[in-house]
N, C-alpha and C positions, 0 to 999 in steps of 0.2 A: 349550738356547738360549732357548726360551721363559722358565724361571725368568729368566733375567739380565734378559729384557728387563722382565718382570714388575720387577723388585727396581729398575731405571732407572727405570721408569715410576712406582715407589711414592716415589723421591728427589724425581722432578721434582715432584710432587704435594707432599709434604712441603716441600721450600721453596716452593713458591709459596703456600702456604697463612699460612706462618709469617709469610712476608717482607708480605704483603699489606697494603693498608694499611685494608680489612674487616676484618680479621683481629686486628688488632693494635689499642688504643687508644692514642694518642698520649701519654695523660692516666696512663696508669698505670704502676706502679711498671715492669713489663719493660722497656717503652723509655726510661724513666731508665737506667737502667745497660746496656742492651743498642742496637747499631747493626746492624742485617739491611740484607743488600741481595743483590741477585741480578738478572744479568742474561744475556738469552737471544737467541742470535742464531743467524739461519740466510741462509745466502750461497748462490746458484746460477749457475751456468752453461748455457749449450746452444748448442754450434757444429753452424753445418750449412754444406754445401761442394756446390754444382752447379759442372760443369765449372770447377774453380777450378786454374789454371794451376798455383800454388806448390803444390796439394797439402794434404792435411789428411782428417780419418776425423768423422763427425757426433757428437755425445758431448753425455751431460749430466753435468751431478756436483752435489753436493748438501754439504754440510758446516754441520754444527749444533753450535753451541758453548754451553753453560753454566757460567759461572762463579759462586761464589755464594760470601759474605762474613757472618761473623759476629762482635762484637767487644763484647766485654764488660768494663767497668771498673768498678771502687768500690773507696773506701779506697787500697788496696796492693794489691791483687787486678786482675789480668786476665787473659783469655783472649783468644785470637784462631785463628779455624777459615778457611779458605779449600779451597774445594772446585772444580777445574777439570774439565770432563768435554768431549769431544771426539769427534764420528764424523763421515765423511765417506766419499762412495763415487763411483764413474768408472762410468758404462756407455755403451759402444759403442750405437747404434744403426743402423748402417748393415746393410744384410741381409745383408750377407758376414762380418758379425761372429761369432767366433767365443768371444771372449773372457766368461768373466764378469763380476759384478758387481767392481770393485778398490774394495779400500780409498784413500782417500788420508790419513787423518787417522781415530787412532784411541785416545785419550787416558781416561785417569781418574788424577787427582791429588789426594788428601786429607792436607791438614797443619794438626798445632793444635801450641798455646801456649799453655803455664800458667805465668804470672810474678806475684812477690812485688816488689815494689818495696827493695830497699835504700836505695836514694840516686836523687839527681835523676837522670833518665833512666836508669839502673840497675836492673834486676829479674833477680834470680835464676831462673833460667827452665828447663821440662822441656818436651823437643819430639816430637812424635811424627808420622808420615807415612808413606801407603801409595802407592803409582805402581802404575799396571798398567793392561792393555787389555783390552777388553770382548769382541771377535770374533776369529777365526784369522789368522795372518797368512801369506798365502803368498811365494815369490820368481816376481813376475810375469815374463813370459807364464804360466809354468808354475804352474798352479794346483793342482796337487796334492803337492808339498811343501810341509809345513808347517813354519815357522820361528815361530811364536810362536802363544799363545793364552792365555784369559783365567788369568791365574795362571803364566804359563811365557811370558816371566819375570813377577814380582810382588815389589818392592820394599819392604820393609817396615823403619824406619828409627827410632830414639829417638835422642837425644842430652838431657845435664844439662849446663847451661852457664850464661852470662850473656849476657842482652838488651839491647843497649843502645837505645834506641830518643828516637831524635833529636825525630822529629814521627809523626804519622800519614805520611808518606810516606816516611820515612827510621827503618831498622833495619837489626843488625849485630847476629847469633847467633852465641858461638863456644862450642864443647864442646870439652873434650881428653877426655872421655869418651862417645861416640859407637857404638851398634849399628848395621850395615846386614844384613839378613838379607836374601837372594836366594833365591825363592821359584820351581822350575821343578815345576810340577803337571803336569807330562807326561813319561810316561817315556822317550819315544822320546827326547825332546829331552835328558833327561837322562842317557839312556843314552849321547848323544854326546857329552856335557861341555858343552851349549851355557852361556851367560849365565855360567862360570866353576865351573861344580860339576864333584864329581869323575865324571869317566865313569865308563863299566861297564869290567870288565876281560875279558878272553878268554885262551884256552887258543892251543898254537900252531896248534889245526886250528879255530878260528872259533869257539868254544864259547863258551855266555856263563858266565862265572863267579861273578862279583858285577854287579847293577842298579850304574847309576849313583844317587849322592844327589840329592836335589832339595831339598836346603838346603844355603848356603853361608853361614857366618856370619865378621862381618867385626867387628873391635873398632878403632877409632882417633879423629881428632880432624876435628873437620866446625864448618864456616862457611859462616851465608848470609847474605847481603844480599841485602836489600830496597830497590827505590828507583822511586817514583811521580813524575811532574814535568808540569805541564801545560805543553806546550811550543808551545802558540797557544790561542786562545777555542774551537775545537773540535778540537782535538789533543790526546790524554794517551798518555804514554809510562807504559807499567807494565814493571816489569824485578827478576829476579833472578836469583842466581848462585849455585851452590852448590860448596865443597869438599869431598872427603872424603880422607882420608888413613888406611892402613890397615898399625896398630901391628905385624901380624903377618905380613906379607907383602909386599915391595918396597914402604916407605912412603912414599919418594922420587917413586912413578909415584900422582899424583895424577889421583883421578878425578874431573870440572867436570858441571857441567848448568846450561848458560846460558839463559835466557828473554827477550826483550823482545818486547812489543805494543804497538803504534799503534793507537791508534785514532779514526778519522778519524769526525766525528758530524756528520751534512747537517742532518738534524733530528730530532724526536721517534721517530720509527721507522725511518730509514734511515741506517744507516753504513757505512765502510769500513775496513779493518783488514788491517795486515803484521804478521804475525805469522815471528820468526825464532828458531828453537832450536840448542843447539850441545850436543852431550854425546861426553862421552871417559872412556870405563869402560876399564880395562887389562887387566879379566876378561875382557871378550865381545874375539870373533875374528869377524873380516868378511873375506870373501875380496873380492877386487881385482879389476881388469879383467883381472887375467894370472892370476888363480886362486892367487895366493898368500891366505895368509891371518895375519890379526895384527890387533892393536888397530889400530883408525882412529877418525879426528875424525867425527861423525856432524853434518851440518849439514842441516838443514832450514825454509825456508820456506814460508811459505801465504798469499796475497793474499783478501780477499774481500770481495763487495759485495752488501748485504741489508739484512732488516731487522732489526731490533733490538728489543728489548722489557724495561725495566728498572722493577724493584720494590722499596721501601728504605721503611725505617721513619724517616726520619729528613731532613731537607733538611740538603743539601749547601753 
């Protein structure tokens, strides 16, 4: 635990250093061709309840977001890095509490882009990107089964395609050659078949046979859009969408992972932001309110109100 948080702490350190504008001259070659920016928010909460008729439990929660932005041009050449990082936690405070710390929000997403320009908005382009969570993740109340953890599952993803890319706020990746490798670093989890790998096998009296794998590798064709819009003087919608379709196994049951964020800006350090995700993998199995279990729509929101803190080599 302490390495991970060390290796987070050396990221956050590392871009803020880069993106700084100490750091950086304005005047020289880098930030000709290079656009940094990064920005850091932290949002909280704390309800507290005396004799309060309707009911309610005292609680804080805390949730810290970093996104951070890299983009690089010249000639026919570009890159583009985008890095999202996400933790958040619930704690009871009331003295009959018996619960511990809950996750509510527990993210790390790294995706780059390497494009050769052919033609007007046209680049032939190679993509690559990791998804995965930083702490364990239980099925609350119950805290001691474990259903994920850093690397179980971990997403690891290329695709060769063409970019089309309209403006800075509008782009459109499609591969018909596409890798997604599913990464479960835990055996327990992979000895169940969790995130879609193969489980372990057993004998007819419980024995174990073979370990489950903890690599699943998938080959087909994947599209993403990108789309930015400022939708009033302190409103911007950030939004994307991803497909993946998988050559070698029901390629018809398409897996999605939808993004969009609001975000609401008061002023230089205080904003507000709705944050709403949607993902539907046909690998992972979620059991129900009646205990069956099968692929489900995963939908998730997150409201929050903080401060904010943004660093950029560059006026906007």
């Amino acid at each position: 635990m302490k390495t991970k948080i060390n290796l987070f702490y050396l990221i956050f350190c590392l871009s803020s250093f880069c993106i700084s504008q100490d750091a950086l001259n304005v005047d020289t070659l880098i930030t000709k061709s290079w656009k940094l920016k990064a920005v850091y928010t932290l949002n909280g909460t704390q309800s507290s309840f005396v004799n309060w008729s309707s009911g309610g439990r005292n609680n804080v929660s805390l949730l810290g977001n970093v996104t951070a932005n890299a983009y690089y041009k010249k000639a026919n050449m570009k890159f583009s890095s985008d890095l999202s990082i996400a933790l958040g936690g619930l704690q009871y405070i009331e003295k009959a509490a018996k619960e511990g710390l809950q996750k509510t929000d527990d993210r790390f997403d790294l995706s780059s882009n390497l494009g050769y320009k052919v033609r007007k908005d046209i680049y032939f382009s190679v993509m690559a990107g990791l998804k995965t969570q930083m702490l364990d993740g239980y099925i609350y109340p119950n805290d001691s089964v474990l259903i994920s953890t850093f690397m179980a599952p971990g997403y690891i993803s290329s695709a060769l395609g063409i970019d089309y890319i309209k403006s800075d706020n509008f782009s459109v990746f499609t591969s018909p050659f596409a890798m997604k490798l599913t990464v479960v670093n835990n055996q327990v989890l992979a000895d169940s078949g969790a995130y879609g790998v193969q489980k372990a096998s057993f004998d007819d009296f419980g024995n174990l046979l073979t370990h489950g794998r903890k690599l699943r590798n998938e080959f087909g064709a994947y599209v993403k859009v990108k789309y930015i819009k400022t939708l009033a003087k302190n409103i911007e919608l950030k939004s994307k969408i991803e497909f993946f379709s998988n050559y070698l196994d029901d390629p018809q049951n398409i897996d999605v992972n939808a993004e969009a964020l609001f975000n609401f800006k008061v002023n230089s350090w205080f904003s507000a932001s709705l944050q709403c995700m949607l993902i539907y993998d046909d690998d992972v199995s979620i059991r129900d309110v009646n205990g069956n279990f099968g692929p489900r729509t995963q939908f998730k929101s997150v409201i929050g109100l903080g401060i904010s803190y943004k660093m950029k080599n560059y006026k906007e």
